[in-house]
N, C-alpha and C positions, 0 to 999 in steps of 0.2 A: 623465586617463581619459575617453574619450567616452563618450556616454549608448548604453544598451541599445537595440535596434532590435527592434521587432515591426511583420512586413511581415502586409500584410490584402487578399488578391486581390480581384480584381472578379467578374463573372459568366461562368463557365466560366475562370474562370481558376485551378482546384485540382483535382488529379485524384480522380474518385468510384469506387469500387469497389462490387462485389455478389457476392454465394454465399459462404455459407458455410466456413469453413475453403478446403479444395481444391478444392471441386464447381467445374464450368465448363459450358457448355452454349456456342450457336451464341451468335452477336449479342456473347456479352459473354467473352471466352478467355482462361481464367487469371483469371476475375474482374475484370476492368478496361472499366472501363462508360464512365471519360471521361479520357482518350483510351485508346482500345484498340484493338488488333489490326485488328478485325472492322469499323473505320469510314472502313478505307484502300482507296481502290481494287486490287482484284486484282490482279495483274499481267498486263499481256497486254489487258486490257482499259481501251476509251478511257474518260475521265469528263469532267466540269462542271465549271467554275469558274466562283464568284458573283461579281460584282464586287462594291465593299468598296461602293459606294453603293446603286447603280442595282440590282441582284438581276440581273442577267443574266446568259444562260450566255456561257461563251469557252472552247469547248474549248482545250487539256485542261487538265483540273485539278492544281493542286501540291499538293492532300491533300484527301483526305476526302471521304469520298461514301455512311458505312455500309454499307463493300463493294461500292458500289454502278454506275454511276451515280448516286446517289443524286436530284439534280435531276431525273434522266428520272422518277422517280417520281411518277407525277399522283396528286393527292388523288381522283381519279374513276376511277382504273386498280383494277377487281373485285380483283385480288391483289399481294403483292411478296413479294420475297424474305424466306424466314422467318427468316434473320441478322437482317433490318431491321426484321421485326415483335417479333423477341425484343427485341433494344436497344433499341427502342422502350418495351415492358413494361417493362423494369427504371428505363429513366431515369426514368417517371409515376410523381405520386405520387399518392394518394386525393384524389376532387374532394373525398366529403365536409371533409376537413380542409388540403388542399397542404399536409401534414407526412409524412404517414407513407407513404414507398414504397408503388406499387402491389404490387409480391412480397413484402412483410412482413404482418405480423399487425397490427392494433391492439392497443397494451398498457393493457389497461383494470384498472386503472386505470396511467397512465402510468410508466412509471419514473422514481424520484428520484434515478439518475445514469446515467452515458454508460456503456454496454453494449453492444463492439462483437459479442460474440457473436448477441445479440438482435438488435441494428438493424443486420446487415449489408449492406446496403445505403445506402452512408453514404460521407462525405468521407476521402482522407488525410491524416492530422495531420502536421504538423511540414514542413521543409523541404521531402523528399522531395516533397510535395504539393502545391510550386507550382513547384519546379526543371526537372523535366524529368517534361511531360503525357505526351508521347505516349514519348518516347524517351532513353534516358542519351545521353552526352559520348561515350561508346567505340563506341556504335552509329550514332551520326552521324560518326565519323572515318572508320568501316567504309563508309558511304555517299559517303564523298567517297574513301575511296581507289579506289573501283570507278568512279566518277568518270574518275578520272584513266587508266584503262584504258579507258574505253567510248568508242563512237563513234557519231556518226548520232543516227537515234530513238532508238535507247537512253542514247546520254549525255545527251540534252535531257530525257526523261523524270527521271532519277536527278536531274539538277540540278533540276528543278523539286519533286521529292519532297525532295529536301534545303532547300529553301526555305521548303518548308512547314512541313517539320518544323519549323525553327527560328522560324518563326511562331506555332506553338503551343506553344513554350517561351517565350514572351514574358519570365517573372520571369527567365529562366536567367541572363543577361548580368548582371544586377545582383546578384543572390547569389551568383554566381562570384567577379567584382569586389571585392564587399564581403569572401567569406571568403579572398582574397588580399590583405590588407592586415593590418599589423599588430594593426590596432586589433581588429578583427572573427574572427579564428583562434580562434574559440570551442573551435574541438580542439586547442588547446596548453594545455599545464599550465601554465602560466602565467597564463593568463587563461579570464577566467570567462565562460560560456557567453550570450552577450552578444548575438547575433540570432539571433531566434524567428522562426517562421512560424505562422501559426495565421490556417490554412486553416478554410473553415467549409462547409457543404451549403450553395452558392448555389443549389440551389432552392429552399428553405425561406423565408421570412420571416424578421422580429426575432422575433416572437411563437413561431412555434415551434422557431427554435435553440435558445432557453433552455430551451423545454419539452421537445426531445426531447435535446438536446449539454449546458444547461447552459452555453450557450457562451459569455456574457456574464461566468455566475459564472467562467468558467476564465479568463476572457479579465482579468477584476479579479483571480484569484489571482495570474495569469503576471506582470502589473505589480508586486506587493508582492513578488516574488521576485527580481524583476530589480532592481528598489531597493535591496533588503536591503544593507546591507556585511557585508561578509567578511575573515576573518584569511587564510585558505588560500585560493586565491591571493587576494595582498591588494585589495580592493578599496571607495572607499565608497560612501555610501548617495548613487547616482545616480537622477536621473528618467528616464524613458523617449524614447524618440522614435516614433510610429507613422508607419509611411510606408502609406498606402491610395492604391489603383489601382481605378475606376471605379465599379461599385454599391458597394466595400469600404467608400467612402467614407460608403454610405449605412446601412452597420452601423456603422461608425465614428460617425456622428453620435447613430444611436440609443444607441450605448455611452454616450457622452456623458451624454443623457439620463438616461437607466437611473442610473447612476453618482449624476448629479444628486438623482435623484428618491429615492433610496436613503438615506432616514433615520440610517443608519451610515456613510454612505460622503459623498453632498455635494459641491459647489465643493471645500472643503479639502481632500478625498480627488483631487482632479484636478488642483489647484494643488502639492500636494506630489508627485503619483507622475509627471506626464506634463510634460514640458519640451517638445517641440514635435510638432506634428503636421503630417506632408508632404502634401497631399493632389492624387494626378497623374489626371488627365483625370475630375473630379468633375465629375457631371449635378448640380449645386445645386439646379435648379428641375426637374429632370425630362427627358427624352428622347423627341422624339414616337415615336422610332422604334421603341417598347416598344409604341406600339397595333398599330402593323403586325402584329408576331411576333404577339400573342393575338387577330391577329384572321383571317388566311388562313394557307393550308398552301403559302403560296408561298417559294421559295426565300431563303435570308438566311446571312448572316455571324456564327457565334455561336465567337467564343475563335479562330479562325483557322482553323473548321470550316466547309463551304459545306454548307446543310445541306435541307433541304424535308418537306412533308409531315408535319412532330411538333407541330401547332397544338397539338391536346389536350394533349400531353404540355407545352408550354408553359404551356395553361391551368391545368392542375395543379400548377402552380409559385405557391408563395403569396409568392415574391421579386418578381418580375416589378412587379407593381403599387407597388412602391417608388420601379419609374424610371421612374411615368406624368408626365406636366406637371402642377405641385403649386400649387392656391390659383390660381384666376382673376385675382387683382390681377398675379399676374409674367408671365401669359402675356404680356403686351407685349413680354417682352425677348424673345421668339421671334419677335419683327415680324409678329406675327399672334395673332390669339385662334380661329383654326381650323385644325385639325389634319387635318382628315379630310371627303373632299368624297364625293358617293356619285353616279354619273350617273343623271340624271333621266329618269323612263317614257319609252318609247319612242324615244329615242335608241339608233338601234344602231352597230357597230362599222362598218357597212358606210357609213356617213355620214362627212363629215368632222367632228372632233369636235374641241372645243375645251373649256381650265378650263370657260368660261361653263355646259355643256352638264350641269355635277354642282353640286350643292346643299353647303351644309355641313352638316354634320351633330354632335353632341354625340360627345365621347369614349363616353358611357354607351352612347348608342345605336348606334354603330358597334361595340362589342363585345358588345352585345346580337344583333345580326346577324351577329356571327360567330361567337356559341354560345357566350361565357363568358359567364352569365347567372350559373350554378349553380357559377363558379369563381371568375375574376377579380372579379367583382363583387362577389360574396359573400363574398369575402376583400378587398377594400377597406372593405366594414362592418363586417363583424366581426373584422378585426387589426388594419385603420390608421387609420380615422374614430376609433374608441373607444379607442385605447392614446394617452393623455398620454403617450407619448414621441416619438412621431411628431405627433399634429394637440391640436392645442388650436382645436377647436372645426369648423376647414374641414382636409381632406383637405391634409395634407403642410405646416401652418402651422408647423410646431415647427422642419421640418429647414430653411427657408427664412431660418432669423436663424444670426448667425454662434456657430461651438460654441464652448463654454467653455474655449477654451483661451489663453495666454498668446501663446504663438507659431505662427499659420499660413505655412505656407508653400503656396501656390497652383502649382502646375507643368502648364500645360495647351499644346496647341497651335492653332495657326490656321490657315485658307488650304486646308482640303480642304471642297470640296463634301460638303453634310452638311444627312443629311433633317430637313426640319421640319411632316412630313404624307404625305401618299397619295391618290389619288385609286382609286374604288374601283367596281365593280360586281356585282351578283347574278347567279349563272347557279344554278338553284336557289336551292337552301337554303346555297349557299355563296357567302360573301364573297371577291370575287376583288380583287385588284389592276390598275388598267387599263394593261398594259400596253404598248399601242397606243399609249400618251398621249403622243409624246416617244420623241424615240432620244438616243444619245450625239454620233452628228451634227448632230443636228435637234435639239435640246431645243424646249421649248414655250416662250415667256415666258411668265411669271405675276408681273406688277406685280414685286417685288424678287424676285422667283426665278425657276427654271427648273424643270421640268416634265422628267424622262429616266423613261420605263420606268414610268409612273405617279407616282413618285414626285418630290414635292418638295421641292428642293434649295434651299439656300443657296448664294450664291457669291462669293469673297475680292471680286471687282471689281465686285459687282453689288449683295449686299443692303446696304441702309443701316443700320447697327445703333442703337438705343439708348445702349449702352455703346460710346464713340467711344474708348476709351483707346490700343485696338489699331490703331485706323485707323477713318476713316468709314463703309466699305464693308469688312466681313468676314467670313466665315464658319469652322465650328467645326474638328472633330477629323476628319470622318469618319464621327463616330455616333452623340458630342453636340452641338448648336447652339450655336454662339457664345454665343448670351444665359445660355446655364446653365450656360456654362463659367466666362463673364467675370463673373457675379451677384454676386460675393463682392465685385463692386469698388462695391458699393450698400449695404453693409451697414453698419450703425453700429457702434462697438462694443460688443461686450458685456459688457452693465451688470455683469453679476459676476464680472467680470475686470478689474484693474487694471492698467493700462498694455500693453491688447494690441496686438499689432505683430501685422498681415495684410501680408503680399509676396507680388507678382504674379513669375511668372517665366514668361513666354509665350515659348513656342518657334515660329516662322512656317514656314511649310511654304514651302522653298526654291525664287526661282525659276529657276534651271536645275535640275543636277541632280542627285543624292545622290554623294559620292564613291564610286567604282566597288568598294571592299572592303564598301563599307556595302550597296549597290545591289543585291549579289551575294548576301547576307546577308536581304534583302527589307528593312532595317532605316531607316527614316525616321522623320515625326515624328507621324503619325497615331496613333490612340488608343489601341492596344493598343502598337505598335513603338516607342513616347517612350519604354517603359523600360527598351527595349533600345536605344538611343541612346547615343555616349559624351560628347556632349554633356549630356544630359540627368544620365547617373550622373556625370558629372565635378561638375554643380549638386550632386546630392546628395550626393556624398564632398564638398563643401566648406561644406554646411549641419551634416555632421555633424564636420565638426571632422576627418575624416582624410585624414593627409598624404599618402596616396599619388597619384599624376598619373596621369591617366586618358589615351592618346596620343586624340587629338580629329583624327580624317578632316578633310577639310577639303571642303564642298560643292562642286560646280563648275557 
């Protein structure tokens, strides 16, 4: 009997709904706030696409644009389209609290359980909710038969909107996978209901999942039940396995915690219910690339959405501040103790400009200039400085040592260019990105990095790491930095676990080039697409003990 699987998304990787029962309005159709309808470009009409580093546009886009354009939408344009202001309303949540949707009520006093009536505005539970974001299996075959009839611009269009799609279903491949194997056929009577999803509101925080989902308590129920043995169909009392995929990781570590700190529950309660825990493209120490989002309204890559313009609504996110860079002692493993440079008075764009020409600046103060003062900041003090489950003492000290568990398994990749900063400037009261700074032809040097589009980069041939395991010179995912991927290889073990066994399984970003089914697929080994890999699920059908063969492309 293999052990039960409870999968735990990253950020934007669960679909979120809003209104009430039926009600639907513009921006959010049918109720579906992430991914919906309403964030696809129209048909007929060109759009943007970000690139997964640099934020640049390249027309045209393979998805998402909140009906839009969306990138043409400048944070200084007097109006836009009221689909984009409405979707906009629904995803924020209250600055005072980043818990409770901007379209909801505050329930004063809170509710003491999950009420989807009340907080409809909220995450999908269960599989459905990280399987397929934007679209089912039968409406993607529909998109590839129309495919195979079209011709010109319009067959180039439809294949790049089918790419997309299957970008923003990143879990899809692996719970397909998984529930085609014997072991995992949770809908046969035969066997017992054996992988769980449990999705949560990635904008939320630790602090108020519990307070407003309970999500922790359900998350400690769903493991005593999946343990349980059973007469009908037979089964015994097995442990768990978690597999988490990117922030999930960083609930995942707070559960730990929580668990720990839990007078009734404890080490023993985590030693008996959870036998391994998978963890694929974990920020350990943090991701610079979490200051950027909270700090301009400039374009970005969020779940395989190209997206711009929703700073605030980001700010209002009490999650966010979980994947800042955590404890000054580990910033080293980032090959740098600064994140964020700001160009100094009187240098203007019409100069030649160089690094030298921007100061460094503190993470505080670069998000104080960009007007999370009264959000992100203020939910750094009051949910993660002060929650023993996250810091003992400095900001993200607790998630920085290795969790209590028995068996990690570490699954990350390497070898894509991956920000470790920004370079930035004011035009008003708004914080810009400098995008002058660097092209994708031209990059800037900057001592072990480069400089494209403001932003900078790490590079597999360029930066020198600390963590040499992967090679001397390497870089991350994509969208974590090498240093916070590979951190876990610094860790001692942990003291209240006996005999823990940490395994590295680094996947390197291929150099020719993806086999042509995979390629076709958008499918490589970058941070969100490793888990759609059959190399990668072929690692985790063999960590979890099932026999079925996974056929493995083969790079070229």
């Amino acid at each position: 009997m293999v052990n039960p699987v409870i999968l735990i998304p990253g950020l934007a990787g669960s679909r979120l709904k809003t209104h009430k029962k039926n009600q639907s309005e513009e921006g959010v159709t049918g109720g579906k706030l992430w991914v919906g309808q309403d964030m696809a470009p129209p048909a007929g009409q060109k759009s943007q696409k970000v690139d997964e580093q640099t934020d640049v546009e390249y027309p045209p886009s393979n998805i998402v644009g909140l009906n839009a354009p969306v990138y043409a939408i400048k944070a200084d344009q007097p109006t836009e389209d009221p689909v984009v202001t409405n979707w906009k309303k629904n995803l924020k949540l209250k600055d005072s609290n980043g818990i409770t949707p901007e379209v909801e009520t505050d329930q004063n006093p809170p509710l003491t359980e999950d009420d989807p009536d009340v907080q409809f505005n909220r995450f999908v539970d269960g599989i459905q909710g990280i399987k397929n974001l934007a679209v089912s299996q039968k409406e993607l075959n529909d998109i590839k038969a129309l495919i195979a009839i079209s011709f010109g611009d319009n067959r180039k269009k439809l294949e790049e909107l089918y790419a997309g799609l299957q970008k923003v279903n990143y879990f899809s491949e692996l719970v397909t996978a998984l529930l085609d194997t014997d072991e995992y056929r949770g809908e046969a009577a035969v066997l017992p209901a054996n992988l769980v999803a449990l999705p949560y509101d990635w904008r939320i925080g630790p602090t108020g999942l519990e307070q407003r989902y309970q999500y922790f308590s359900k998350l400690k129920s769903t493991i005593e039940e999946l343990y349980k043995p059973s007469l009908i169909p037979l089964k015994l009392a097995t442990p768990v396995v978690i597999i988490a995929h990117s922030m999930g990781n960083r609930v995942t570590q707070y559960f730990l915690e929580w668990i720990k700190n839990d007078p009734s529950a404890g080490q023993a309660w985590i030693d008996k219910h959870i036998e391994r825990y998978i963890a694929v493209s974990p920020p350990w120490i943090g991701a610079p690339l979490a200051i950027r989002l909270l700090s301009t309204d400039d374009g970005f890559n969020l779940g395989g959405a190209s997206l711009s313009g929703i700073k605030k609504a980001l700010q209002s996110f009490s999650s966010i501040p979980s994947l800042l860079p955590v404890t000054k002692a580990q910033y080293q493993y980032f090959n740098t103790t600064d994140f964020s440079f700001i160009r100094n008075e009187g240098v203007g764009e019409s100069q030649t400009i160089a690094p030298g020409d921007f100061r460094a600046e503190t993470t505080e103060n670069i998000l104080q200039l960009g007007g999370a003062e009264s959000t992100t900041l203020k939910y750094i003090k009051d949910y993660y400085e002060q929650d023993p489950n996250f810091s003992d003492g400095e900001f993200g000290s607790k998630v920085v040592k290795s969790p209590p568990i028995k068996n990690i398994d570490v699954i990350y990749s390497t070898g894509f260019e991956s920000p470790v900063g920004a370079y930035y400037y004011q035009e008003g009261e708004e914080l810009k990105v400098a995008s002058y700074l660097g092209t994708p032809e031209e990059p800037v040097e900057d001592g072990n990095f480069v400089v494209i589009n403001g932003v900078r980069l790490e590079k597999a041939d360029r930066t020198q790491q600390l963590i040499s395991d992967d090679g001397i010179t390497n870089s991350g995912d994509g969208v974590v930095a090498y240093g916070s991927l590979a951190y876990f290889r610094t860790w001692q073990p942990n003291p209240d676990v006996q005999n823990q066994t940490i395994t590295a399984y680094p996947f390197a970003k291929p150099q020719g080039a993806e086999a042509p089914e995979l390629k076709e697929k958008g499918i490589d080994f970058s941070h969100n697409a490793i888990l759609r890999h059959p190399d990668v699920i072929a690692r985790i059908f063999s960590l979890l003990g099932v026999s079925k063969t996974i056929p493995t492309p083969v790079s070229v």
